[in-house]
C-alpha positions in Angstrom: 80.7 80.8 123.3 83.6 82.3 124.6 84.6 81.0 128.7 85.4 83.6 130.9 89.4 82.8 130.7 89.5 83.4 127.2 87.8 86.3 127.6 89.8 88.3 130.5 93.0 86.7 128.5 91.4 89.2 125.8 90.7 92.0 127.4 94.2 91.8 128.9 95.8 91.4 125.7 93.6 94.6 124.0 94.6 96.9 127.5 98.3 95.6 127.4 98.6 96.5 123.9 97.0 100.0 124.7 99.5 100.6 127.4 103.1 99.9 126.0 105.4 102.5 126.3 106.1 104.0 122.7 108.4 106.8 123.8 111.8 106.3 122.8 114.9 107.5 124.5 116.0 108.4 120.9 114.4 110.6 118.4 112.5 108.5 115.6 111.5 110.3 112.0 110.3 109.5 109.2 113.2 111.6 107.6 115.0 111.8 105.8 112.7 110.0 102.7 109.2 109.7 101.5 108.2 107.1 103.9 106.2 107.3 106.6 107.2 105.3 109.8 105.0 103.6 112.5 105.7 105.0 115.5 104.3 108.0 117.5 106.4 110.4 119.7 104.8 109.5 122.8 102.5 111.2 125.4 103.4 114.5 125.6 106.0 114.5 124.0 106.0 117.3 120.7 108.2 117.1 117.7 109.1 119.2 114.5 110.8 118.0 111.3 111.5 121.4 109.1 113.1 121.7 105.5 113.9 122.9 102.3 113.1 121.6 99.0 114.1 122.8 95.3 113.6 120.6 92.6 112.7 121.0 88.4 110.7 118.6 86.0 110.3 119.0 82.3 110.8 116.9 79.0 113.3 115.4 77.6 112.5 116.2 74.0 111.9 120.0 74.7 114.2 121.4 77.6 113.2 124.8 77.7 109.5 123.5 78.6 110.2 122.8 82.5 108.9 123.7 85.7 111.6 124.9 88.6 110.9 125.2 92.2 111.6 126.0 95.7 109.9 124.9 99.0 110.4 125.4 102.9 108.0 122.7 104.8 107.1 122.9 108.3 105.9 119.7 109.7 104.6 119.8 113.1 103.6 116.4 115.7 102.4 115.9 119.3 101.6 112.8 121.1 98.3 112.8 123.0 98.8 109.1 124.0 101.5 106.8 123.8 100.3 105.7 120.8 98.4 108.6 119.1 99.5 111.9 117.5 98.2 114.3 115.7 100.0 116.1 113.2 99.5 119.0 110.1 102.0 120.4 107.7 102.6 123.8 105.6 104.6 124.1 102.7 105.4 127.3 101.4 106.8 126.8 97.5 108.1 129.0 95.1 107.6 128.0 91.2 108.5 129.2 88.2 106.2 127.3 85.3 107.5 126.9 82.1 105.2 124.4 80.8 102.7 126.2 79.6 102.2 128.9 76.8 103.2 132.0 78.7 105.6 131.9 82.2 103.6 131.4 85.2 105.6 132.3 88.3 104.0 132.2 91.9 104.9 132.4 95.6 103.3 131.1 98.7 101.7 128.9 101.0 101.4 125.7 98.7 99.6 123.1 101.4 98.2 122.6 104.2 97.1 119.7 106.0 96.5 118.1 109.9 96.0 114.4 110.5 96.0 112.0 112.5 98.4 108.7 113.2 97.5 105.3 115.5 100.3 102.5 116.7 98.2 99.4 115.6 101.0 97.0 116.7 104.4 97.5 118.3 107.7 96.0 116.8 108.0 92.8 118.5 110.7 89.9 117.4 110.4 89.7 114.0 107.3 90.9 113.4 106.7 94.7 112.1 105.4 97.3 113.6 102.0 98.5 112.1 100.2 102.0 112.1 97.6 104.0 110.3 97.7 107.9 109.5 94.3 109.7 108.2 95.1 113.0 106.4 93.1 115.6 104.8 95.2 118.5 102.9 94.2 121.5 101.1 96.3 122.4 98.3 96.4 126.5 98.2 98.2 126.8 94.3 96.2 127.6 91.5 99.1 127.4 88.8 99.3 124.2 86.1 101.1 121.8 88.7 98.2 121.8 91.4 94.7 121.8 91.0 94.1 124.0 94.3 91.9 121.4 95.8 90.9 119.0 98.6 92.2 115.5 99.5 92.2 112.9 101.9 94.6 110.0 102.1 94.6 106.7 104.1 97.7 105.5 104.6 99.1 102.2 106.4 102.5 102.0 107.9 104.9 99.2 108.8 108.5 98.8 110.1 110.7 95.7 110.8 114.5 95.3 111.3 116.2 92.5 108.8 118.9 92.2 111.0 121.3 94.3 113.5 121.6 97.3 111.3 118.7 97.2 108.2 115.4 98.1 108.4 112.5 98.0 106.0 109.8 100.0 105.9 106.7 99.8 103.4 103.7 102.6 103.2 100.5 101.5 101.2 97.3 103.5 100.6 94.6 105.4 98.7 94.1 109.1 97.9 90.9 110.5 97.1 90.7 114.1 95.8 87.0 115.9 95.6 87.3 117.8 93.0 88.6 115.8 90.3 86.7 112.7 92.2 90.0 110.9 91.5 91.2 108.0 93.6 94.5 106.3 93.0 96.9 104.0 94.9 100.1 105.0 97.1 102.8 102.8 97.8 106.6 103.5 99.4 109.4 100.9 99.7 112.2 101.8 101.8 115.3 99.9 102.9 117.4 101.5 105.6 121.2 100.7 107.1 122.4 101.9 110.3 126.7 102.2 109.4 127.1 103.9 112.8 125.1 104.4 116.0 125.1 108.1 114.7 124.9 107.8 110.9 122.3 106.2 109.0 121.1 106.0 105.0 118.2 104.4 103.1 117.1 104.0 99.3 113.1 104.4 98.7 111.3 103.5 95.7 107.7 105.2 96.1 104.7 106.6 93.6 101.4 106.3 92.8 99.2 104.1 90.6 95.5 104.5 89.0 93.7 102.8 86.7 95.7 104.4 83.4 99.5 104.6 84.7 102.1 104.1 87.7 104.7 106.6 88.5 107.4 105.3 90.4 110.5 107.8 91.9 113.6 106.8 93.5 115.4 108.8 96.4 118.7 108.1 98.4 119.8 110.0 101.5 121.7 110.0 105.1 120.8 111.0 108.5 122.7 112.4 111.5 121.7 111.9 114.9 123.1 115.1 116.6 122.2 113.8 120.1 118.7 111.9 121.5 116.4 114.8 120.5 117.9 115.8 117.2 118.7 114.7 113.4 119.8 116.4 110.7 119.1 114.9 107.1 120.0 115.3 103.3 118.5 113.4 100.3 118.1 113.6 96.5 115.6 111.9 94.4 114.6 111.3 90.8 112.0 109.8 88.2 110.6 109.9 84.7 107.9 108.4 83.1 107.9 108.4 79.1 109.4 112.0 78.2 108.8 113.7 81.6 111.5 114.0 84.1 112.0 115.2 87.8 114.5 115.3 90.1 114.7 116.9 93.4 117.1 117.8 96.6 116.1 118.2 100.1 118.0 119.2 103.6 116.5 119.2 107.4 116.2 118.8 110.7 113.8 116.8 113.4 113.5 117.7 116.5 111.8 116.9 120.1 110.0 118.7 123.0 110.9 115.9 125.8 110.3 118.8 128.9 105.9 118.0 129.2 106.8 114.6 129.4 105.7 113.1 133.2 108.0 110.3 134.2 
Protein backbone atom coordinates (compact mmCIF):
# COMPACT_ATOMS: atom_id res chain seq x y z
CA UNK A 1 0.00 0.00 0.00
CA UNK A 2 1.22 3.20 -0.91
CA UNK A 3 1.73 5.87 2.54
CA UNK A 4 0.49 9.10 2.16
CA UNK A 5 4.17 10.72 1.47
CA UNK A 6 4.78 8.68 -1.43
CA UNK A 7 1.68 9.43 -2.56
CA UNK A 8 1.50 13.51 -2.46
CA UNK A 9 5.45 13.08 -3.66
CA UNK A 10 3.45 11.58 -6.78
CA UNK A 11 0.96 13.73 -7.34
CA UNK A 12 3.50 16.48 -7.04
CA UNK A 13 5.78 14.97 -9.38
CA UNK A 14 2.69 14.22 -12.17
CA UNK A 15 1.40 18.28 -11.60
CA UNK A 16 5.11 19.57 -11.69
CA UNK A 17 5.67 17.77 -14.86
CA UNK A 18 2.29 19.20 -16.24
CA UNK A 19 3.25 22.66 -15.46
CA UNK A 20 6.89 23.26 -16.80
CA UNK A 21 7.23 26.00 -19.04
CA UNK A 22 7.87 24.68 -22.66
CA UNK A 23 7.97 28.02 -24.41
CA UNK A 24 11.14 28.91 -25.59
CA UNK A 25 12.56 32.33 -26.09
CA UNK A 26 13.76 30.96 -29.43
CA UNK A 27 11.94 29.45 -32.27
CA UNK A 28 12.21 25.49 -32.32
CA UNK A 29 11.21 23.38 -35.70
CA UNK A 30 11.38 20.43 -36.83
CA UNK A 31 12.91 21.96 -40.07
CA UNK A 32 14.72 21.69 -41.93
CA UNK A 33 14.62 17.54 -42.23
CA UNK A 34 12.25 14.70 -41.94
CA UNK A 35 12.31 14.49 -38.35
CA UNK A 36 9.98 15.35 -36.05
CA UNK A 37 11.12 17.06 -32.74
CA UNK A 38 9.59 16.96 -29.18
CA UNK A 39 8.71 20.04 -28.25
CA UNK A 40 5.47 22.16 -28.53
CA UNK A 41 5.30 25.96 -29.19
CA UNK A 42 3.76 26.75 -25.99
CA UNK A 43 0.35 28.08 -24.76
CA UNK A 44 -0.75 30.39 -27.14
CA UNK A 45 1.68 30.73 -28.85
CA UNK A 46 0.97 29.83 -32.99
CA UNK A 47 3.55 28.84 -35.47
CA UNK A 48 3.83 28.17 -39.34
CA UNK A 49 6.60 26.35 -41.23
CA UNK A 50 5.84 26.87 -45.18
CA UNK A 51 7.79 25.45 -48.32
CA UNK A 52 8.59 24.24 -51.56
CA UNK A 53 9.40 20.91 -52.69
CA UNK A 54 10.47 19.48 -56.35
CA UNK A 55 11.93 16.33 -56.57
CA UNK A 56 11.90 13.13 -59.57
CA UNK A 57 12.21 9.29 -59.09
CA UNK A 58 12.56 6.71 -61.79
CA UNK A 59 14.94 3.71 -62.79
CA UNK A 60 18.04 3.32 -63.31
CA UNK A 61 17.83 0.88 -66.24
CA UNK A 62 15.08 2.84 -68.15
CA UNK A 63 15.48 6.76 -67.65
CA UNK A 64 12.74 7.98 -69.65
CA UNK A 65 10.35 5.96 -67.15
CA UNK A 66 10.39 8.64 -64.22
CA UNK A 67 8.08 10.54 -62.28
CA UNK A 68 8.90 14.64 -61.83
CA UNK A 69 7.27 16.81 -59.31
CA UNK A 70 6.65 20.03 -57.62
CA UNK A 71 5.11 20.85 -54.11
CA UNK A 72 4.32 24.00 -51.90
CA UNK A 73 3.41 22.66 -48.17
CA UNK A 74 1.75 24.67 -45.63
CA UNK A 75 2.17 23.42 -42.16
CA UNK A 76 0.29 25.10 -39.60
CA UNK A 77 0.69 24.63 -35.19
CA UNK A 78 -0.85 26.24 -32.15
CA UNK A 79 -0.23 25.45 -28.56
CA UNK A 80 -3.32 24.99 -26.36
CA UNK A 81 -1.07 24.13 -23.37
CA UNK A 82 2.35 24.34 -22.66
CA UNK A 83 2.70 21.01 -23.65
CA UNK A 84 0.01 20.35 -26.33
CA UNK A 85 -0.56 21.50 -29.88
CA UNK A 86 -2.50 20.67 -32.47
CA UNK A 87 -1.41 20.91 -35.82
CA UNK A 88 -2.69 19.85 -39.78
CA UNK A 89 -0.87 20.28 -43.03
CA UNK A 90 -1.81 20.89 -46.97
CA UNK A 91 0.35 20.12 -49.68
CA UNK A 92 -0.42 21.20 -52.97
CA UNK A 93 1.84 19.03 -55.67
CA UNK A 94 2.26 19.24 -59.14
CA UNK A 95 3.32 15.79 -61.05
CA UNK A 96 4.15 14.74 -64.15
CA UNK A 97 4.06 10.60 -64.27
CA UNK A 98 6.05 8.98 -66.60
CA UNK A 99 5.92 5.57 -65.18
CA UNK A 100 3.17 4.30 -66.56
CA UNK A 101 1.96 3.43 -70.21
CA UNK A 102 0.58 6.81 -71.18
CA UNK A 103 1.75 10.48 -69.39
CA UNK A 104 -0.27 11.23 -66.42
CA UNK A 105 0.08 14.84 -65.44
CA UNK A 106 -2.00 16.37 -62.44
CA UNK A 107 -2.23 19.51 -60.25
CA UNK A 108 -3.59 20.12 -56.86
CA UNK A 109 -4.23 19.70 -53.37
CA UNK A 110 -2.11 16.47 -52.73
CA UNK A 111 -2.80 16.06 -48.61
CA UNK A 112 -4.34 16.95 -45.99
CA UNK A 113 -4.03 16.19 -42.50
CA UNK A 114 -4.57 17.66 -38.58
CA UNK A 115 -3.06 16.04 -35.57
CA UNK A 116 -2.20 16.22 -32.47
CA UNK A 117 1.31 16.36 -30.41
CA UNK A 118 1.92 15.74 -26.36
CA UNK A 119 5.46 16.68 -24.34
CA UNK A 120 5.68 13.30 -22.47
CA UNK A 121 9.01 14.34 -20.79
CA UNK A 122 11.14 17.53 -20.88
CA UNK A 123 14.91 17.53 -21.80
CA UNK A 124 16.57 17.30 -18.48
CA UNK A 125 20.48 16.56 -18.03
CA UNK A 126 21.23 14.01 -20.11
CA UNK A 127 18.16 12.52 -20.54
CA UNK A 128 15.92 13.15 -23.85
CA UNK A 129 13.06 14.77 -24.24
CA UNK A 130 10.07 12.48 -25.20
CA UNK A 131 6.76 13.28 -27.09
CA UNK A 132 3.97 11.68 -29.05
CA UNK A 133 2.06 13.05 -32.24
CA UNK A 134 -1.34 11.19 -33.52
CA UNK A 135 -2.05 12.10 -37.16
CA UNK A 136 -4.70 11.17 -39.49
CA UNK A 137 -4.15 12.38 -43.32
CA UNK A 138 -6.16 12.19 -46.36
CA UNK A 139 -4.32 11.77 -49.43
CA UNK A 140 -6.45 13.79 -52.34
CA UNK A 141 -4.21 12.22 -55.69
CA UNK A 142 -5.63 9.66 -57.65
CA UNK A 143 -2.57 9.23 -60.12
CA UNK A 144 0.00 5.95 -59.78
CA UNK A 145 2.15 7.50 -56.85
CA UNK A 146 -0.82 7.80 -54.29
CA UNK A 147 -3.58 5.65 -53.67
CA UNK A 148 -6.02 8.64 -52.69
CA UNK A 149 -6.71 7.19 -49.34
CA UNK A 150 -6.83 7.37 -45.54
CA UNK A 151 -4.13 6.99 -42.89
CA UNK A 152 -3.24 7.40 -39.45
CA UNK A 153 0.22 7.39 -37.97
CA UNK A 154 1.55 7.08 -34.35
CA UNK A 155 4.59 8.53 -34.04
CA UNK A 156 7.08 8.91 -30.93
CA UNK A 157 9.55 11.63 -30.56
CA UNK A 158 12.78 12.15 -28.66
CA UNK A 159 15.58 14.75 -28.51
CA UNK A 160 18.95 14.95 -26.45
CA UNK A 161 22.03 17.10 -26.84
CA UNK A 162 25.54 14.89 -27.09
CA UNK A 163 27.33 17.73 -26.06
CA UNK A 164 27.52 21.78 -26.39
CA UNK A 165 26.66 21.86 -30.02
CA UNK A 166 25.16 18.18 -31.35
CA UNK A 167 21.91 16.96 -30.94
CA UNK A 168 20.21 13.78 -31.78
CA UNK A 169 16.97 13.21 -32.47
CA UNK A 170 15.21 9.80 -33.32
CA UNK A 171 11.33 9.31 -34.56
CA UNK A 172 9.77 5.75 -34.38
CA UNK A 173 6.34 4.55 -35.35
CA UNK A 174 3.57 2.79 -37.20
CA UNK A 175 1.34 3.78 -40.12
CA UNK A 176 -1.87 2.21 -40.81
CA UNK A 177 -3.70 2.92 -44.12
CA UNK A 178 -7.54 1.75 -44.47
CA UNK A 179 -7.74 1.10 -47.63
CA UNK A 180 -5.00 -1.10 -48.50
CA UNK A 181 -5.20 -2.35 -44.65
CA UNK A 182 -1.45 -1.87 -44.71
CA UNK A 183 0.60 -1.33 -41.63
CA UNK A 184 4.27 -0.70 -41.74
CA UNK A 185 7.04 0.76 -39.49
CA UNK A 186 8.54 4.45 -39.53
CA UNK A 187 11.77 5.30 -38.27
CA UNK A 188 14.07 8.76 -38.60
CA UNK A 189 17.67 9.20 -37.28
CA UNK A 190 18.91 12.63 -37.17
CA UNK A 191 22.13 14.09 -35.98
CA UNK A 192 22.33 17.83 -35.75
CA UNK A 193 25.45 20.52 -35.11
CA UNK A 194 25.04 23.97 -34.03
CA UNK A 195 28.53 25.76 -35.96
CA UNK A 196 27.08 29.15 -34.88
CA UNK A 197 24.50 30.51 -32.53
CA UNK A 198 22.69 31.45 -35.89
CA UNK A 199 23.63 28.60 -38.25
CA UNK A 200 22.95 25.11 -37.79
CA UNK A 201 23.00 21.61 -40.15
CA UNK A 202 21.95 17.96 -39.53
CA UNK A 203 22.25 14.63 -41.63
CA UNK A 204 18.91 12.24 -41.36
CA UNK A 205 18.65 8.79 -42.29
CA UNK A 206 14.74 7.95 -42.31
CA UNK A 207 12.23 5.32 -44.17
CA UNK A 208 9.91 2.82 -43.71
CA UNK A 209 9.79 -0.92 -43.12
CA UNK A 210 7.11 -3.83 -43.56
CA UNK A 211 7.13 -7.24 -43.52
CA UNK A 212 8.58 -7.62 -47.41
CA UNK A 213 11.25 -4.53 -47.59
CA UNK A 214 12.86 -1.35 -45.91
CA UNK A 215 13.33 1.83 -47.68
CA UNK A 216 15.83 3.92 -46.14
CA UNK A 217 16.58 7.85 -47.65
CA UNK A 218 19.25 10.15 -46.64
CA UNK A 219 18.88 14.01 -46.49
CA UNK A 220 21.45 16.88 -45.48
CA UNK A 221 20.56 20.54 -44.95
CA UNK A 222 21.23 23.98 -42.92
CA UNK A 223 19.13 26.31 -41.02
CA UNK A 224 19.20 30.10 -40.37
CA UNK A 225 17.88 31.59 -37.42
CA UNK A 226 16.89 35.13 -38.79
CA UNK A 227 16.00 36.39 -35.26
CA UNK A 228 13.86 34.54 -32.10
CA UNK A 229 10.71 34.02 -34.21
CA UNK A 230 12.14 33.05 -37.51
CA UNK A 231 14.31 30.36 -39.58
CA UNK A 232 14.89 29.93 -42.89
CA UNK A 233 16.05 26.39 -44.17
CA UNK A 234 17.41 24.47 -47.37
CA UNK A 235 17.95 20.63 -47.71
CA UNK A 236 18.37 17.97 -50.32
CA UNK A 237 17.89 14.32 -50.05
CA UNK A 238 18.25 11.01 -51.84
CA UNK A 239 17.58 7.11 -51.93
CA UNK A 240 17.26 4.00 -54.05
CA UNK A 241 16.26 0.67 -53.46
CA UNK A 242 17.15 -1.98 -56.19
CA UNK A 243 16.66 -0.05 -59.68
CA UNK A 244 14.39 2.81 -58.31
CA UNK A 245 15.89 6.15 -57.43
CA UNK A 246 14.72 9.52 -55.81
CA UNK A 247 16.09 12.46 -54.92
CA UNK A 248 14.64 15.64 -53.83
CA UNK A 249 15.27 19.54 -52.84
CA UNK A 250 13.46 21.64 -50.48
CA UNK A 251 13.55 25.51 -49.18
CA UNK A 252 11.50 27.33 -46.20
CA UNK A 253 10.68 29.13 -43.55
CA UNK A 254 9.24 28.77 -39.75
CA UNK A 255 7.73 31.17 -38.13
CA UNK A 256 5.96 32.27 -34.66
CA UNK A 257 2.90 34.20 -33.40
CA UNK A 258 4.44 35.21 -29.81
CA UNK A 259 1.64 38.49 -29.52
CA UNK A 260 -1.50 35.95 -27.64
CA UNK A 261 1.04 34.81 -25.40
CA UNK A 262 0.02 36.16 -21.49
CA UNK A 263 3.23 36.68 -19.43
Amino acid sequence: MISKNALCLLIYCFIGNLTFAQYSEVIRTGRPGQAITPFTPGKNVYQIQTGIETGKSGFREENTKKLTYFSSNLFLRAGLTERLEINSTFDYRTENDRRIPSDSKESGLSRVNAGMRYLLKNMENQFPAIAVQYTVQLNTFRTASSEGDISNTLLFGSSQNLGKNTSLSLNAGIDYNFKSDNVQGLYVINLGYSFTSKISGFAEVYGNWNGASIKTYFNTGIGILVNENLLIYIFGGYGKKKKKKFFFGSAGLSYRFTHFRKL
